[in-house]
Each structure stands twice: as structure tokens, then as C-alpha cells.
N, C-alpha and C positions, 0 to 999 in steps of 0.2 A: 501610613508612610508619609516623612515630612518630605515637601520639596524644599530646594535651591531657591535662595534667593531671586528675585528678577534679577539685577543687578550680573549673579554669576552666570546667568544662563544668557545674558545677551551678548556680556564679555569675552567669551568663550572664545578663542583664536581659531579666525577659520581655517580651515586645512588641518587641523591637529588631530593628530592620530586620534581616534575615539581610546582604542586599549588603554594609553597611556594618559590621558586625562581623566577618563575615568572615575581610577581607582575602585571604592565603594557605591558606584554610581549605574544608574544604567538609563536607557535612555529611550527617544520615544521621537519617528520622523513622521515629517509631516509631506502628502504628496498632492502636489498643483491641484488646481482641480476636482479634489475629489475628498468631498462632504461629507466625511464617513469616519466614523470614531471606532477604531478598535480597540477594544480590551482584555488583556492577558498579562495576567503577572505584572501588576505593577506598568503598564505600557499602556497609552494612551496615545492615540494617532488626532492632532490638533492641529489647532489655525499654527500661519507660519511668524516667524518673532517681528515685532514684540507683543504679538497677540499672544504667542507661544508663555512668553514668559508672563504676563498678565493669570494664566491659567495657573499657569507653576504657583505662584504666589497667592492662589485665590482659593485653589482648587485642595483639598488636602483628603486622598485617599484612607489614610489611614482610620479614619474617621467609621468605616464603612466596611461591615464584617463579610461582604460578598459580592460581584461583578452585578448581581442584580439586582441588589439593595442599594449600589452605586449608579446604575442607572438613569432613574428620576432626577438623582442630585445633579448629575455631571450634565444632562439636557439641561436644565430649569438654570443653571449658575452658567452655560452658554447663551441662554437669551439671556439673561440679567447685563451680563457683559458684555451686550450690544458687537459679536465678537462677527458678525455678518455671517452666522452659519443659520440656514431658514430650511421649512422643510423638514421630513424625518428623518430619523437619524437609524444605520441599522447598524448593527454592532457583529463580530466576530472575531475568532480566535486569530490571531496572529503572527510571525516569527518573534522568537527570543531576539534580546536589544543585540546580544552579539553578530546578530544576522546582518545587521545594519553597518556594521562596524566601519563601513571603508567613506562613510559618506561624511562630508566634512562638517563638524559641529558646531557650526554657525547656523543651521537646516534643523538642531535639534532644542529639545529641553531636558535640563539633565534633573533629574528626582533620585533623590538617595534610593540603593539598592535595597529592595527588600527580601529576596532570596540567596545570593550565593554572593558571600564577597570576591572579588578578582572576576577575571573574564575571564569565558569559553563559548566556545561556537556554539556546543550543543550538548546538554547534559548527557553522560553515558551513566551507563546502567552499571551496578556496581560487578564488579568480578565474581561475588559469591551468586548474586542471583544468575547472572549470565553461567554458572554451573549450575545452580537447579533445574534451569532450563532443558539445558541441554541432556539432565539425569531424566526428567519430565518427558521428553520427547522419546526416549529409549523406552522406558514404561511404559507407556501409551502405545510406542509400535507392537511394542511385548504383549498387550494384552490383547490390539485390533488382530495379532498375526493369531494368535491361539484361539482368538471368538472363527476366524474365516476358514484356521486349519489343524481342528483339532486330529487328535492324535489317532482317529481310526479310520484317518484318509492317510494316500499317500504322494510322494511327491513324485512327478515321471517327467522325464526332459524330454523333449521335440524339436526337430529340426525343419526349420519354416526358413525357406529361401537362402538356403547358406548361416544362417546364424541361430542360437540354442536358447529354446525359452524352457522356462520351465511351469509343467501343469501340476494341478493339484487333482489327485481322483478320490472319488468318495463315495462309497455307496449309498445305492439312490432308494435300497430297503426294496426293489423286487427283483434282487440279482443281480443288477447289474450296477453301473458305475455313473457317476456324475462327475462333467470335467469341468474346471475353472482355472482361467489365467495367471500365472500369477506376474513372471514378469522374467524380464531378460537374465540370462545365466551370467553375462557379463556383470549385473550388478552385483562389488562384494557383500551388500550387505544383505540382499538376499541370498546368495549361494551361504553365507553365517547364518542365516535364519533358518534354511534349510536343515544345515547340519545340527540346527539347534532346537527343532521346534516343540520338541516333547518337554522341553525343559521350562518354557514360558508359563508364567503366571502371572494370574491379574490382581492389582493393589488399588483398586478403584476408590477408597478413603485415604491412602495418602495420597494417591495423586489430585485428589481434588483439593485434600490440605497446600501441596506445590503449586498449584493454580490460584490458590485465595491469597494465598505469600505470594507470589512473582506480581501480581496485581494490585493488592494492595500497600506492598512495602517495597516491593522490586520498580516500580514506575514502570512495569511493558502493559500493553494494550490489550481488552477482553474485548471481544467483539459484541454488539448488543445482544438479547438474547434471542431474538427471531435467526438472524445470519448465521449467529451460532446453532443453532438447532438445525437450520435449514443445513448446515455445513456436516456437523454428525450423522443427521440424517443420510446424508450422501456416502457420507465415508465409511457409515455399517454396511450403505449397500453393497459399498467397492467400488465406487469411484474412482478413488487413488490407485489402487492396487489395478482399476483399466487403464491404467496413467491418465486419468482424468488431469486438469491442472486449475486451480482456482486461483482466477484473474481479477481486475478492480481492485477496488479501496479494500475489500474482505481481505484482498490477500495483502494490500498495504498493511495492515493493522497488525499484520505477522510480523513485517520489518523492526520495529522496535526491538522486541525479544533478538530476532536473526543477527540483527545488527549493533547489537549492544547498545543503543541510545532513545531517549527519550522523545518521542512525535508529537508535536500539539495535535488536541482532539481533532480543531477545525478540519482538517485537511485526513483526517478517517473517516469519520459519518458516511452513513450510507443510506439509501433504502431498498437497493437490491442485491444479488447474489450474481457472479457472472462466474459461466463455467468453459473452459476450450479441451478439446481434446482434437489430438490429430486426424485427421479424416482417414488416412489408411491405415493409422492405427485401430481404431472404431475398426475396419472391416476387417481386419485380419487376428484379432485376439481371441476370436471365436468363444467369446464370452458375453455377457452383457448384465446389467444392473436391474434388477426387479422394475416393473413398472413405477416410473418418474412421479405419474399423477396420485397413484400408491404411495412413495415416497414421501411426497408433499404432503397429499395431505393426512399423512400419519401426524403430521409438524400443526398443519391450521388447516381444516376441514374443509375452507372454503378456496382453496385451488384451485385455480381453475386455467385450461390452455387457453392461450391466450390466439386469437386468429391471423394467420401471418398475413403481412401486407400486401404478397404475391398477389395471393388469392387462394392459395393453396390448402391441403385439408391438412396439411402438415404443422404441427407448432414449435418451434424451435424454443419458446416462453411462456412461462407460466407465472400468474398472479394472483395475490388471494384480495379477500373483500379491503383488507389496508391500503391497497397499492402496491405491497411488498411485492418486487419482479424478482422469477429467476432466469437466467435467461443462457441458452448454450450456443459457444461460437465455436467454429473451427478454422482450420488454415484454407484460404482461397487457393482453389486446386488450378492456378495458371493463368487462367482467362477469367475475366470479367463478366462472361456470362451465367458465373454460374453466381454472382452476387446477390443477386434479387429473391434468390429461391433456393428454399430451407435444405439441407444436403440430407437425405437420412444417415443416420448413426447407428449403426447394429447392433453397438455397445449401450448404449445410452437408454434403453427400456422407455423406446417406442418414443423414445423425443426425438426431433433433428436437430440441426444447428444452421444458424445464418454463417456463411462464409463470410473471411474477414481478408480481405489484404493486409498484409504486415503482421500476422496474428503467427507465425511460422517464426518467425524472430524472435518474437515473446517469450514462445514456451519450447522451444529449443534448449534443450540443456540445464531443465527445471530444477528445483533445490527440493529436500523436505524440510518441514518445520513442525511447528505446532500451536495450532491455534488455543489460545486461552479460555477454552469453556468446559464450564464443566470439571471433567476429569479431565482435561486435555484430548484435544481432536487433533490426532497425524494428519496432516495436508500435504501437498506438495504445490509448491507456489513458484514464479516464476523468477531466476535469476533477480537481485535486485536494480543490476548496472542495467539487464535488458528492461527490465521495467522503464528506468529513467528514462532511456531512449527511445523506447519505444511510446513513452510519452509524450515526448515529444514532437512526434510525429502525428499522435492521435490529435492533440492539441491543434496543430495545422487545417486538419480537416473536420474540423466542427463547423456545424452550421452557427450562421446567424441568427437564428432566430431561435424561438420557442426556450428551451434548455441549455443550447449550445452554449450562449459565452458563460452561463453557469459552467459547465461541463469543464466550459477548456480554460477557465480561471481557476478549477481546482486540477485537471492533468498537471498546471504549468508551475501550480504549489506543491504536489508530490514530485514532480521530479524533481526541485529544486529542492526540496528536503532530501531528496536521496544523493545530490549530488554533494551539497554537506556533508551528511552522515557517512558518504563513500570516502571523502577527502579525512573526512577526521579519524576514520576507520581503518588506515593507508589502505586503499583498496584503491586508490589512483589509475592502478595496471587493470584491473579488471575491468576498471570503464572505459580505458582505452579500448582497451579488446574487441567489444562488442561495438562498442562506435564506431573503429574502424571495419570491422563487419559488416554493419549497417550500411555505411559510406561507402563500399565499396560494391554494395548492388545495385547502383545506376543513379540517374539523374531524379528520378523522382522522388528516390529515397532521399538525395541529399537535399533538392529540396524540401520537403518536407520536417529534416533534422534543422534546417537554417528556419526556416518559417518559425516553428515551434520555439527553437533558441530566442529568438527576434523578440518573441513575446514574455519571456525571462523577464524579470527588473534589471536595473545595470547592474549590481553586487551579485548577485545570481550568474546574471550572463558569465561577469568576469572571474566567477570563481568557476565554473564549467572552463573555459579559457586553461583554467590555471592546474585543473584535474586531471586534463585531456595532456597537458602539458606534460607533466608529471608521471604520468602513467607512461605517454609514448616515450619518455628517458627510459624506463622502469623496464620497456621492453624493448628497447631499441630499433621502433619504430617509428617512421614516421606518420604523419598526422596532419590532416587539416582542417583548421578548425571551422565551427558554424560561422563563427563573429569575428571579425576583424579585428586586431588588437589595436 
């Protein structure tokens, strides 16, 4: 990639719209303070001008078949240039130049584009993969629903407290029957599963041909292969099917597919597995998942529970010799006393879960999708708009120390990717929705939505502003926002 002249990058008129100056171009800011070179796509985060353009002109990308074979070069050619950056240098993935857009171009260095002429917020995923997906996700339920109920069990409804689930019986081979969950009569796509279930069949080599296409030409997101295993592993147990709900970045890395757009890596990686399921749900489904520690380490042998911090003999987590955490939460049942100590789960095969405040908001109202491994793993992951907010909020309450401002440097880059991908998506109304939800269960909620906003970058904040905005027209609501306009 050639850069811009010095000359064109120092001239650049400030205040000028980035879109429209542009063009072919894309661009790359630099923030006070902070010693840190990011690279992605052609983007380079550098000293401010005319140091800025000094690089432009010295500096030529193109040169350099890879971010890591560019590395050496771009430290080594900043001391050479006496450019006062000292110190190591650590590198990571970034936002696309369009993310920048609103910041005035006297702040930036513009380098001819190397990926997509014209500007957009955020690459979306094309129409035709966005239907294999969706075919993928169908097969996949088709084939989990026919491994859990095949056809010489039967289905029996049940009425538990006023409302109709329906069970699966099956015999147990000494006369009698074995019962399993399956899930509310309200859901249509169960009560069509139902009517349908003799008729499912498994396609387990295309659908893994659908999984190598959506990933490798479709741009959505595979999860590594541990999370992924660790994730099927769950979902033969039946996880999903106890309305388990898989939380965290695992279940971030579904958004791409769900959402039709394109996620930088940085802000997916992972190296645990988080799982919620509701606490009165756990007691009342009268089902439960094969032993967990079983589960696990069918996946890596060396599983092991992990000691909770109570004191208790209870483990809510588990980890293997990697470090790889799993780890299960549920909704805090009211009081704060019950935070410290693991809740048992009856569902959950002899694991418990650390209670979570705001964790009830989360997974309220969960979606299915499917995760990319393998043949495709049915999941059901948590609303995308509740994610964002409920990011939010988690981001507020991170410690200082140890992991924290890692932790809540990356909450405050996934919600702000989601609040993107929700505006470009017009799903405006649906973030309204649950934000006003959230805002409207008391003072500590709202702080917490303001705190976490606070920590937004300004483009970010102001495009949350401009969502929340948008949506509350869309529903003819009103709205108040985190950040003062």
C-alpha cells in the first residue's frame, strides 16, 4: 500500500467530513497519550502530525506480505525517526477507518485504500451466505432434535403452574419410561418440531461443507477449536434444550453470522466458556445434563473443578491443565446475600452457579443461532441489543486491578461494535427497547448504563446517542439518554 504525500496529509482541512474527503482512501487516528500502534487492514494508530505525516511518507506498507512480518519494520523505522515513541510497543486488532469517521482530519494520516473503494461503517456479510446460515441453523436443529428424540419415544404435555411444557418419554429398557424436558408448548418452533419429528434427518457432510463456506468465503466467525468442542459438548448433553444460555465473547462470535456483518478478531478471542441458565428454571425442568466433570472431560482429560472462593464444596467452574475456564452463572435471586455462594443447579449435572446481578436482563428473551464448528452447534445466545447493554454495565463494575481494566477495555469494544452493527442493521428500535428496560429498573441500573457509556470513546458514545435516538422515534418512546448531548 502507497501512502499520501506529506504535503496532502498535513493540508487536509480541518473539520472536513472524513466520507467526503476520502474517496479511495482510508485512514488511521492517532490518541494523546497513548504509545500504542495498532494494526489492521491497512490502519496504523501513530504519532500526531507532522510526525504523523513524516511516517506516511517514510513508511510504505505495501512492502510487507503480513502484520507480523510488518512488525520489526514499523518499530525499527520509529526509532530511526527519532519520532519520541520509547518503550514497547504492543500491537492489536482495531476498528475499520470508517469507525473514525466523525473526527476531524487534521487528527489523521490518510494512506490510499487497500480493501474496499467508497466508505461503510462495517462490512456486511453478503445476502447469499446470510441464507446458508440460516439453512445451516435449520439442519443442525434437525439433526440435535432426532439424536435427543428419536422416534420410539414419545412426546406428553404437562401442565406446571398454569402453563404447558412439553416432555419427551422414552423407554428406559426395564418397562418402564425415562422423562426429559423439552421445552415450552408456547414455543412455535417446538410445538413444528413436535408435529414433525419422525421426519428429521441428519446431513452431517453438508453441513460441515456449509460451515467451511460461511467461514472461509462468507467472513462470519468459528470459534477456536477448544470453545467449540467445549460448546458441542454441552449441547449433546442438552444444555440448550434445559434453556441453558451461552454468555461472553463465545457467544459474541455468533453475532457476525446473526447479524449479518463482519467483527474484527480482536474483540472475539477468548479463553473461557461462560454458561447462565435461570435458577428457577434449573429447579423446575425436572431434567438435568449428564455429569459436567463427564462432559468436560470427554473434551480434555484434564478438567478439573475448580474450588469456589466461599469456601464451599460446591464448584460453579471448571478448568483444564491450559487454563481453559468454564464457568456457570445464574440470575441473582433478590438479595445480595446470596452472591458470595455457588446456588446449586439441578439441571446442570452436579455443577452450581455463582449468582450474578443483572445477569436476569441478559438472558431474558434469548435468540437461537449457531455456532460455526464443525457440523454447526444450535446455541441459543443472548439477545444482541441486551448484550450491548448489558455491557455496559458490566464494564462499570470491573475491578481495578489484576484483569479488570483488560476485561472492561474489551466489554466497552463489544458493545460498541454491537451498537454499529445494530444502527447499520436498522435495529435502532430494538436497542431502544431493552435500554429503556434496563433504565427503567432504578438508580443503580442507570448508573451503571451511564458509567459504562462514559467509558465509550467520543464516536462511539455519539453514535449510541444517535441509536437510542432513532429507535425511541421508531417506537414512539421516549428516552434518556447516558450522555448528554
Amino acid at each position: 500500500m502507497t501512502s499520501c504525500s506529506p504535503a496532502s496529509a498535513k493540508n487536509a482541512p480541518s473539520g472536513l467530513n472524513v466520507e467526503r474527503y476520502l474517496g479511495n482512501h482510508q485512514v488511521a487516528r492517532h490518541q494523546h497519550n497513548d504509545i500504542e500502534l495498532d494494526v489492521r487492514q491497512a490502519m496504523t494508530r501513530i504519532e500526531p502530525l507532522p510526525a504523523a505525516a513524516k511516517l506516511a511518507s517514510g513508511f510504505h506498507k505495501s512492502a510487507y506480505a503480513s502484520k507480523a512480518e510488518m512488525r520489526p519494520h514499523l518499530r525499527r523505522f520509529l526509532r530511526e525517526s527519532n519520532m519520541g515513541v520509547a518503550g514497547s510497543y504492543r500491537f492489536k486488532a482495531i476498528e475499520p477507518a470508517s469507525y473514525l469517521a466523525i473526527y476531524p482530519l487534521d487528527r489523521y494520516t490518510v494512506f490510499e485504500k487497500q480493501y474496499n473503494t467508497g466508505f461503510e461503517l462495517m462490512k456486511s456479510i453478503d445476502l447469499m451466505y446470510q441464507t446458508m446460515l440460516a439453512e445451516l441453523g435449520q439442519r443442525s436443529l434437525d439433526a440435535a432434535w432426532t439424536a435427543d428424540f428419536p422416534p420410539e419415544g414419545r412426546f406428553t404435555p404437562a401442565n406446571i403452574k398454569g402453563r404447558k411444557y412439553w416432555y419427551f418419554d422414552i423407554p428406559d429398557g426395564h418397562g418402564g419410561t425415562k422423562r426429559r424436558y423439552v421445552g415450552s408448548a408456547d414455543d412455535p418452533d417446538i410445538a413444528q418440531r413436535v408435529a414433525d419429528h419422525k421426519r428429521d434427518k441428519d446431513d452431517l457432510r453438508a453441513r460441515r461443507r456449509l460451515v467451511n463456506t460461511l467461514t472461509r468465503e462468507g467472513g462470519m466467525t468459528a470459534p477456536d477449536a477448544m470453545s467449540g468442542d467445549i460448546v458441542e459438548a454441552l449441547a449433546d448433553g442438552g444444555l440448550f434444550r434445559l434453556r441453558g444460555v451461552l454468555i461472553g465473547t463465545v457467544a459474541f462470535q455468533c453475532y457476525s453470522g446473526l447479524l449479518g456483518v463482519r467483527l474484527p478478531m480482536a474483540a472475539i478471542l477468548t479463553g473461557d466458556a461462560d454458561i447462565a441458565q435461570d435458577y428457577a428454571i434449573s429447579r423446575e425442568v425436572e431434567d438435568s445434563l449428564p455429569p459436567i466433570v463427564e462432559l468436560l472431560q470427554g473434551v480434555d482429560a484434564s478438567f478439573r473443578p475448580v474450588p469456589h472462593r466461599s469456601g464451599s464444596a460446591a464448584s460453579s467452574a471448571f478448568q483444564n491443565a491450559d487454563g481453559y475456564r468454564v464457568e456457570f452463572l445464574t440470575s441473582n435471586r433478590g438479595s445480595d446475600d446470596y452472591i458470595d455462594q455457588p446456588a446449586k443447579m439441578p439441571a446442570l449435572g452436579g455443577a452450581s452457579a455463582d449468582p450474578l446481578r443483572f445477569l436476569d436482563f441478559l438472558i431474558r428473551e434469548p435468540v437461537r443461532t449457531i455456532l460455526l464448528h464443525r457440523s454447526g452447534v444450535p446455541v441459543v445466545v443472548p439477545d444482541p441489543s441486551r448484550y450491548a447493554v448489558h455491557k455496559l454495565i458490566v464494564a462499570s463494575r470491573r475491578h481495578t486491578d489484576g484483569q479488570g481494566p483488560a476485561k472492561r477495555e474489551k466489554d466497552v469494544r463489544q458493545a460498541a461494535l454491537l451498537f454499529e452493527a445494530l444502527q447499520q442493521t436498522r435495529r435502532s428500535a430494538d436497542l431502544a427497547l431493552v435500554y429503556n428496560e434496563a433504565w427503567e429498573r432504578g438508580p443503580a441500573w442507570q448508573e451503571g448504563i451511564r458509567t459504562g457509556a462514559g467509558m465509550l470513546p467520543a464516536q462511539d458514545a455519539e453514535r449510541l446517542n444517535t441509536v437510542l435516538i432513532e429507535g425511541a422515534k421508531k417506537n414512539r418512546e421516549e428516552i434518556e439518554l447516558p450522555i448528554g448531548e
